[in-house]
C-alpha beads as a LAMMPS data file, in Angstrom:
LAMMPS data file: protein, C-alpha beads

191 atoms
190 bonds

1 atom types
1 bond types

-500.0 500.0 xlo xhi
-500.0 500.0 ylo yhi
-500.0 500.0 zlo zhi

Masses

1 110.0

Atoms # bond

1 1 1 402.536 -83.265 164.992
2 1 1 403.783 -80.681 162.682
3 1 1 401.418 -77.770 161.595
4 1 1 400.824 -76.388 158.087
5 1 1 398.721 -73.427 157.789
6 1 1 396.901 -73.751 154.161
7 1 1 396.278 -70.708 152.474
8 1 1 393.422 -71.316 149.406
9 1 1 393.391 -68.794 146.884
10 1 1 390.526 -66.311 145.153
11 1 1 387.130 -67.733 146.387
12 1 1 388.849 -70.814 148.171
13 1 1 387.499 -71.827 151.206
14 1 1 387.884 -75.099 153.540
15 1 1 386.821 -77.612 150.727
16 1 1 390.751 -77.038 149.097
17 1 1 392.378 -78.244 151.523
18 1 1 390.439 -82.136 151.532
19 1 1 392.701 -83.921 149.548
20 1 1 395.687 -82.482 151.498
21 1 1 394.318 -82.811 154.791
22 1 1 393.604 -86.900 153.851
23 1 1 397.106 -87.206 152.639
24 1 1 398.644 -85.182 154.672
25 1 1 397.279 -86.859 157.941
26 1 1 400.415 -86.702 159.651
27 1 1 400.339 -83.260 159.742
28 1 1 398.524 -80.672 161.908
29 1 1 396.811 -78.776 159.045
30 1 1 395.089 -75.554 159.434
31 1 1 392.930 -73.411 157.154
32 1 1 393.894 -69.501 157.117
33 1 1 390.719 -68.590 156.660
34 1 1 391.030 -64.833 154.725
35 1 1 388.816 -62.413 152.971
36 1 1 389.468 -64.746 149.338
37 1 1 387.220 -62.185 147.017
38 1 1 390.767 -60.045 147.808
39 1 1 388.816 -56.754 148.803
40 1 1 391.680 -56.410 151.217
41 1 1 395.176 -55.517 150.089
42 1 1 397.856 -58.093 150.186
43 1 1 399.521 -56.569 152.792
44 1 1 396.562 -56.545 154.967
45 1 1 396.230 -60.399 154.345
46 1 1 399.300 -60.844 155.084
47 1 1 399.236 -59.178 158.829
48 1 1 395.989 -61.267 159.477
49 1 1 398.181 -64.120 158.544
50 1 1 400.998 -63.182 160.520
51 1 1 398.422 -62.925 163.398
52 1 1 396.940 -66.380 163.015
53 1 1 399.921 -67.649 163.092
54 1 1 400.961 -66.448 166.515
55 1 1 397.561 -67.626 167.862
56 1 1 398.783 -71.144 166.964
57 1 1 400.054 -73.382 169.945
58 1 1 404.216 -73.251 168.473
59 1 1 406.497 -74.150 171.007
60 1 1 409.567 -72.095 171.016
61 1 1 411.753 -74.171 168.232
62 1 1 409.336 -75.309 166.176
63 1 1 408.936 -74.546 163.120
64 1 1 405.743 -74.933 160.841
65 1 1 404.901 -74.952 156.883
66 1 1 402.904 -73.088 154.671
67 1 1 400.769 -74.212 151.340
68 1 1 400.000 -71.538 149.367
69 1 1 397.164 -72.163 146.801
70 1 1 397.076 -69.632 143.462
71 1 1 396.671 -66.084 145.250
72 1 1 397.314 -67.534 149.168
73 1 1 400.723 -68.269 147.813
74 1 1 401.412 -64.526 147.185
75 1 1 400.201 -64.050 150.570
76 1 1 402.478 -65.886 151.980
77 1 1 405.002 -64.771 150.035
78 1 1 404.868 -61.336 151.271
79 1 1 404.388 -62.594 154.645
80 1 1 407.748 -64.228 154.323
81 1 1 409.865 -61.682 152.415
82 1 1 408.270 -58.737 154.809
83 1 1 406.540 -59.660 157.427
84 1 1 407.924 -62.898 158.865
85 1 1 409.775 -65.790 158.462
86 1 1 411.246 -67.240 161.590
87 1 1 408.261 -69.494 162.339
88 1 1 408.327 -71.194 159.192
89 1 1 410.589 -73.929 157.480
90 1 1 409.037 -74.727 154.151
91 1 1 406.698 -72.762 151.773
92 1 1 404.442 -75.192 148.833
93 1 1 403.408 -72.562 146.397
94 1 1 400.804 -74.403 143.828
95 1 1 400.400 -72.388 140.814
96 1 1 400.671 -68.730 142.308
97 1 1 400.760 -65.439 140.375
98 1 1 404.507 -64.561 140.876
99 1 1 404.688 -62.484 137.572
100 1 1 401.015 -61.309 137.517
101 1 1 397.004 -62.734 136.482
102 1 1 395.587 -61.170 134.020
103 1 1 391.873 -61.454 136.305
104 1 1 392.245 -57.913 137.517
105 1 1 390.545 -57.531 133.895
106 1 1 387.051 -59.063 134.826
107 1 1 386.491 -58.517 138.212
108 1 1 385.886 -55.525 140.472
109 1 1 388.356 -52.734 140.717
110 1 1 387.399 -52.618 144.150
111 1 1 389.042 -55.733 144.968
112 1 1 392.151 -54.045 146.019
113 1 1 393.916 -57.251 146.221
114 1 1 393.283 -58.555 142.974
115 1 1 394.737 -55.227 141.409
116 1 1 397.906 -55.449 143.064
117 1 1 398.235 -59.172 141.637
118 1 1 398.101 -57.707 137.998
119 1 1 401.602 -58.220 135.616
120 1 1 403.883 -55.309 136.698
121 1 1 402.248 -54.116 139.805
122 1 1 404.124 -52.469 142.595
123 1 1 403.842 -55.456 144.544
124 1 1 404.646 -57.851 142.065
125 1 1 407.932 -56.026 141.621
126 1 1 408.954 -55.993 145.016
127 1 1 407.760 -59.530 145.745
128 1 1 409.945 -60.520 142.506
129 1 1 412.978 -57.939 143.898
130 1 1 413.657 -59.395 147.353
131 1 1 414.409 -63.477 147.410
132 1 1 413.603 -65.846 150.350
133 1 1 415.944 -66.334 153.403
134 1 1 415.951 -69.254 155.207
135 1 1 412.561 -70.877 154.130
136 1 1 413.084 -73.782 151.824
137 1 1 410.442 -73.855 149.009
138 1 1 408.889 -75.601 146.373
139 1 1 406.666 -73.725 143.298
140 1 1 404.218 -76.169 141.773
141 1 1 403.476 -73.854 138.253
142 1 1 401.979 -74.905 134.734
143 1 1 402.723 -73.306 130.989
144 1 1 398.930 -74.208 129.946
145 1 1 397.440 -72.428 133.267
146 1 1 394.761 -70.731 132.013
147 1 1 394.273 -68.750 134.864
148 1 1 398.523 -67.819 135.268
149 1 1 399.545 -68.722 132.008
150 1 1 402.987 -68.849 130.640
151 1 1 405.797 -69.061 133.147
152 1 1 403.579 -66.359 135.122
153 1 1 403.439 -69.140 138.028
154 1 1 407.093 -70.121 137.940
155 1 1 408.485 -68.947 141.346
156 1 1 411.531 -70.127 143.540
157 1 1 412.486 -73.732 142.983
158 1 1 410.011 -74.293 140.526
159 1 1 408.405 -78.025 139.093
160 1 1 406.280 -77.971 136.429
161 1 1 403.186 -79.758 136.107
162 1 1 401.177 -80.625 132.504
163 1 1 398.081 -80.357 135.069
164 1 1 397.116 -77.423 134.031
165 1 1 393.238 -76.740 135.613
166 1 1 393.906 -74.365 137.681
167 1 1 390.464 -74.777 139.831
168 1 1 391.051 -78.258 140.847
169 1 1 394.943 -78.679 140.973
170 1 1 394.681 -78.917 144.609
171 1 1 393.089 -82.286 144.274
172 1 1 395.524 -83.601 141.848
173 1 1 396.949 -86.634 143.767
174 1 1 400.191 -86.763 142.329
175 1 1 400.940 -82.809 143.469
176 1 1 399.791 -83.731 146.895
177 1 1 401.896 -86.673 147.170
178 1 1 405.410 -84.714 145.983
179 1 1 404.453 -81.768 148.406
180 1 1 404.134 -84.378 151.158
181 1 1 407.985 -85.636 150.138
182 1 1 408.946 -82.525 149.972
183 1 1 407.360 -81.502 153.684
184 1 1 408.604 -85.165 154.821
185 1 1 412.243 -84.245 153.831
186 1 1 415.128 -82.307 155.270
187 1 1 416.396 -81.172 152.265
188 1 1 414.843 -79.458 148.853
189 1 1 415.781 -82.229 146.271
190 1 1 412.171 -84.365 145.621
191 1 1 411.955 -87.090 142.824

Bonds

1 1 1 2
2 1 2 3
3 1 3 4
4 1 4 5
5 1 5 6
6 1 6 7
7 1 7 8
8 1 8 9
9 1 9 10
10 1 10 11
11 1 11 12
12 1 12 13
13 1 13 14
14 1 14 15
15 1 15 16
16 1 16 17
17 1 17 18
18 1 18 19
19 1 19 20
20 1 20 21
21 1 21 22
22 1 22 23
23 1 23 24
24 1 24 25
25 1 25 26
26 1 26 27
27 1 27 28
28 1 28 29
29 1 29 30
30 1 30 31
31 1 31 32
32 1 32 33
33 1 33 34
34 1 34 35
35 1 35 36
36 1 36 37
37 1 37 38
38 1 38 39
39 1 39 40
40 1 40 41
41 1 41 42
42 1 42 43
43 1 43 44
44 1 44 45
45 1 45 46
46 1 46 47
47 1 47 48
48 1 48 49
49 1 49 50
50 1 50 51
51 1 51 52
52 1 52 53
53 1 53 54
54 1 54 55
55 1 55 56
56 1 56 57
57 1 57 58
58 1 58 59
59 1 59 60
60 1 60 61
61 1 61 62
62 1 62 63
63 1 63 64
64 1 64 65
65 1 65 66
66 1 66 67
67 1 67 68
68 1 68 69
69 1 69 70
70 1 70 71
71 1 71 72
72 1 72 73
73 1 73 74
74 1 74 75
75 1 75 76
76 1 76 77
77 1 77 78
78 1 78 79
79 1 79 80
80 1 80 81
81 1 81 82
82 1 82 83
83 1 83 84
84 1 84 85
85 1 85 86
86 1 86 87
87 1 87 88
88 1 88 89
89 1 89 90
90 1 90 91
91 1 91 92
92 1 92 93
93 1 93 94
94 1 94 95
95 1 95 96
96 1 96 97
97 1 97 98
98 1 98 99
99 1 99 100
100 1 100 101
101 1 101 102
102 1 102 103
103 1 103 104
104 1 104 105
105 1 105 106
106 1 106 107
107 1 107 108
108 1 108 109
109 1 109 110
110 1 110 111
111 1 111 112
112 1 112 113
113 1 113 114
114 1 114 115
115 1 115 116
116 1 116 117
117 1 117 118
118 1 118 119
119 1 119 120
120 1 120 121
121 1 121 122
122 1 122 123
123 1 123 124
124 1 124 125
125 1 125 126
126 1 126 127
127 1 127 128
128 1 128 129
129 1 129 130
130 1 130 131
131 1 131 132
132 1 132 133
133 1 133 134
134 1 134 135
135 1 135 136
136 1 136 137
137 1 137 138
138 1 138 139
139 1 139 140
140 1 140 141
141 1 141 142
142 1 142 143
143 1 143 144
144 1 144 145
145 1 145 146
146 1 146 147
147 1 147 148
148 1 148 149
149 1 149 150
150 1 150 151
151 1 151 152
152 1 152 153
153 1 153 154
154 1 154 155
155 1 155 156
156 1 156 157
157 1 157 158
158 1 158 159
159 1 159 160
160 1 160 161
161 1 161 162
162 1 162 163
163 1 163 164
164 1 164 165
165 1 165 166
166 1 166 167
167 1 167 168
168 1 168 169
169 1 169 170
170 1 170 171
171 1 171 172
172 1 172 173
173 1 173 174
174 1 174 175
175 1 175 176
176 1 176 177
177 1 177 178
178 1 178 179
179 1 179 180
180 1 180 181
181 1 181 182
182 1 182 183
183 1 183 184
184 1 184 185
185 1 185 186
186 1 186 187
187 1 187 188
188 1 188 189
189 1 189 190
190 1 190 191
């Protein structure tokens, strides 16, 4: 059974993953669990994912996916463009901060994470500057986000969706079903 390690995004937790893990139930899904108030840089997410990940069971060919909810798709973004990318075959990116949030406004400076995530960071910058390899992808974004508004969300091989509440999209049924095409295919072309 194939393996998809779910990354949920600022406060996530287990409970994002539900409707994915019901439809999904022919894969192997696993919860990244991460520090989600983003305390911790990016970076330092990222090398917590990239050890996870080798604590997984892989055999030597295989190859698993990644579902990266709002911030946890930034994460594993960097963990792809920087870290690593030779475990991994497919990225889902649902409505991810590739250009910026603007939440760095109302929370915590001390949540080092979130302040890298702001429109024209350093790290958005070189996350935008360097493209992916070998990982096929597909960016689930929406104009009327409030949350990443604007084409903020648009990443590589995007598909827009007029779902546009950004705290629930993960249990928007017809998202789940095209990401499971998408993960179900060889290829990058879906509907």
């Amino acid at each position: 059974m194939k393996k998809i390690v779910f990354i949920s995004g600022m406060g996530g937790g287990k409970r994002d993953m539900f409707m994915m893990k019901h439809v999904l139930k022919d894969f192997d899904i696993k919860y990244f669990n991460y520090d989600t108030k983003y305390t911790e840089t990016v970076e330092q997410s990222a090398n917590k994912l990239k050890k996870f990940i080798g604590e997984l069971e892989i055999k030597q060919n295989e190859k698993i996916s990644i579902i990266g909810l709002s911030g946890g798709g930034i994460i594993a973004d960097y963990y792809l463009k920087f870290i690593d990318d030779r475990k991994v075959d497919k990225v889902v990116t649902i409505c991810s901060p590739f250009k910026g949030s603007w939440l760095h406004l109302i929370f915590s400076k001390k949540r080092k994470g979130l302040q890298e995530i702001q429109k024209e960071s350093n790290l958005i910058k070189k996350l935008n500057a360097k493209k992916l390899e070998d990982t096929k992808s597909l960016n689930f974004w929406c104009w009327f986000d409030p949350l990443v508004p604007g084409t903020s969300a648009k990443g590589t091989k995007p598909k827009h969706t007029l779902f546009f509440i950004h705290w629930i999209i993960q249990f928007w049924l017809p998202l789940i079903y095209k990401t499971k095409r998408f993960l179900d295919k060889d290829n990058q072309k879906i509907i």
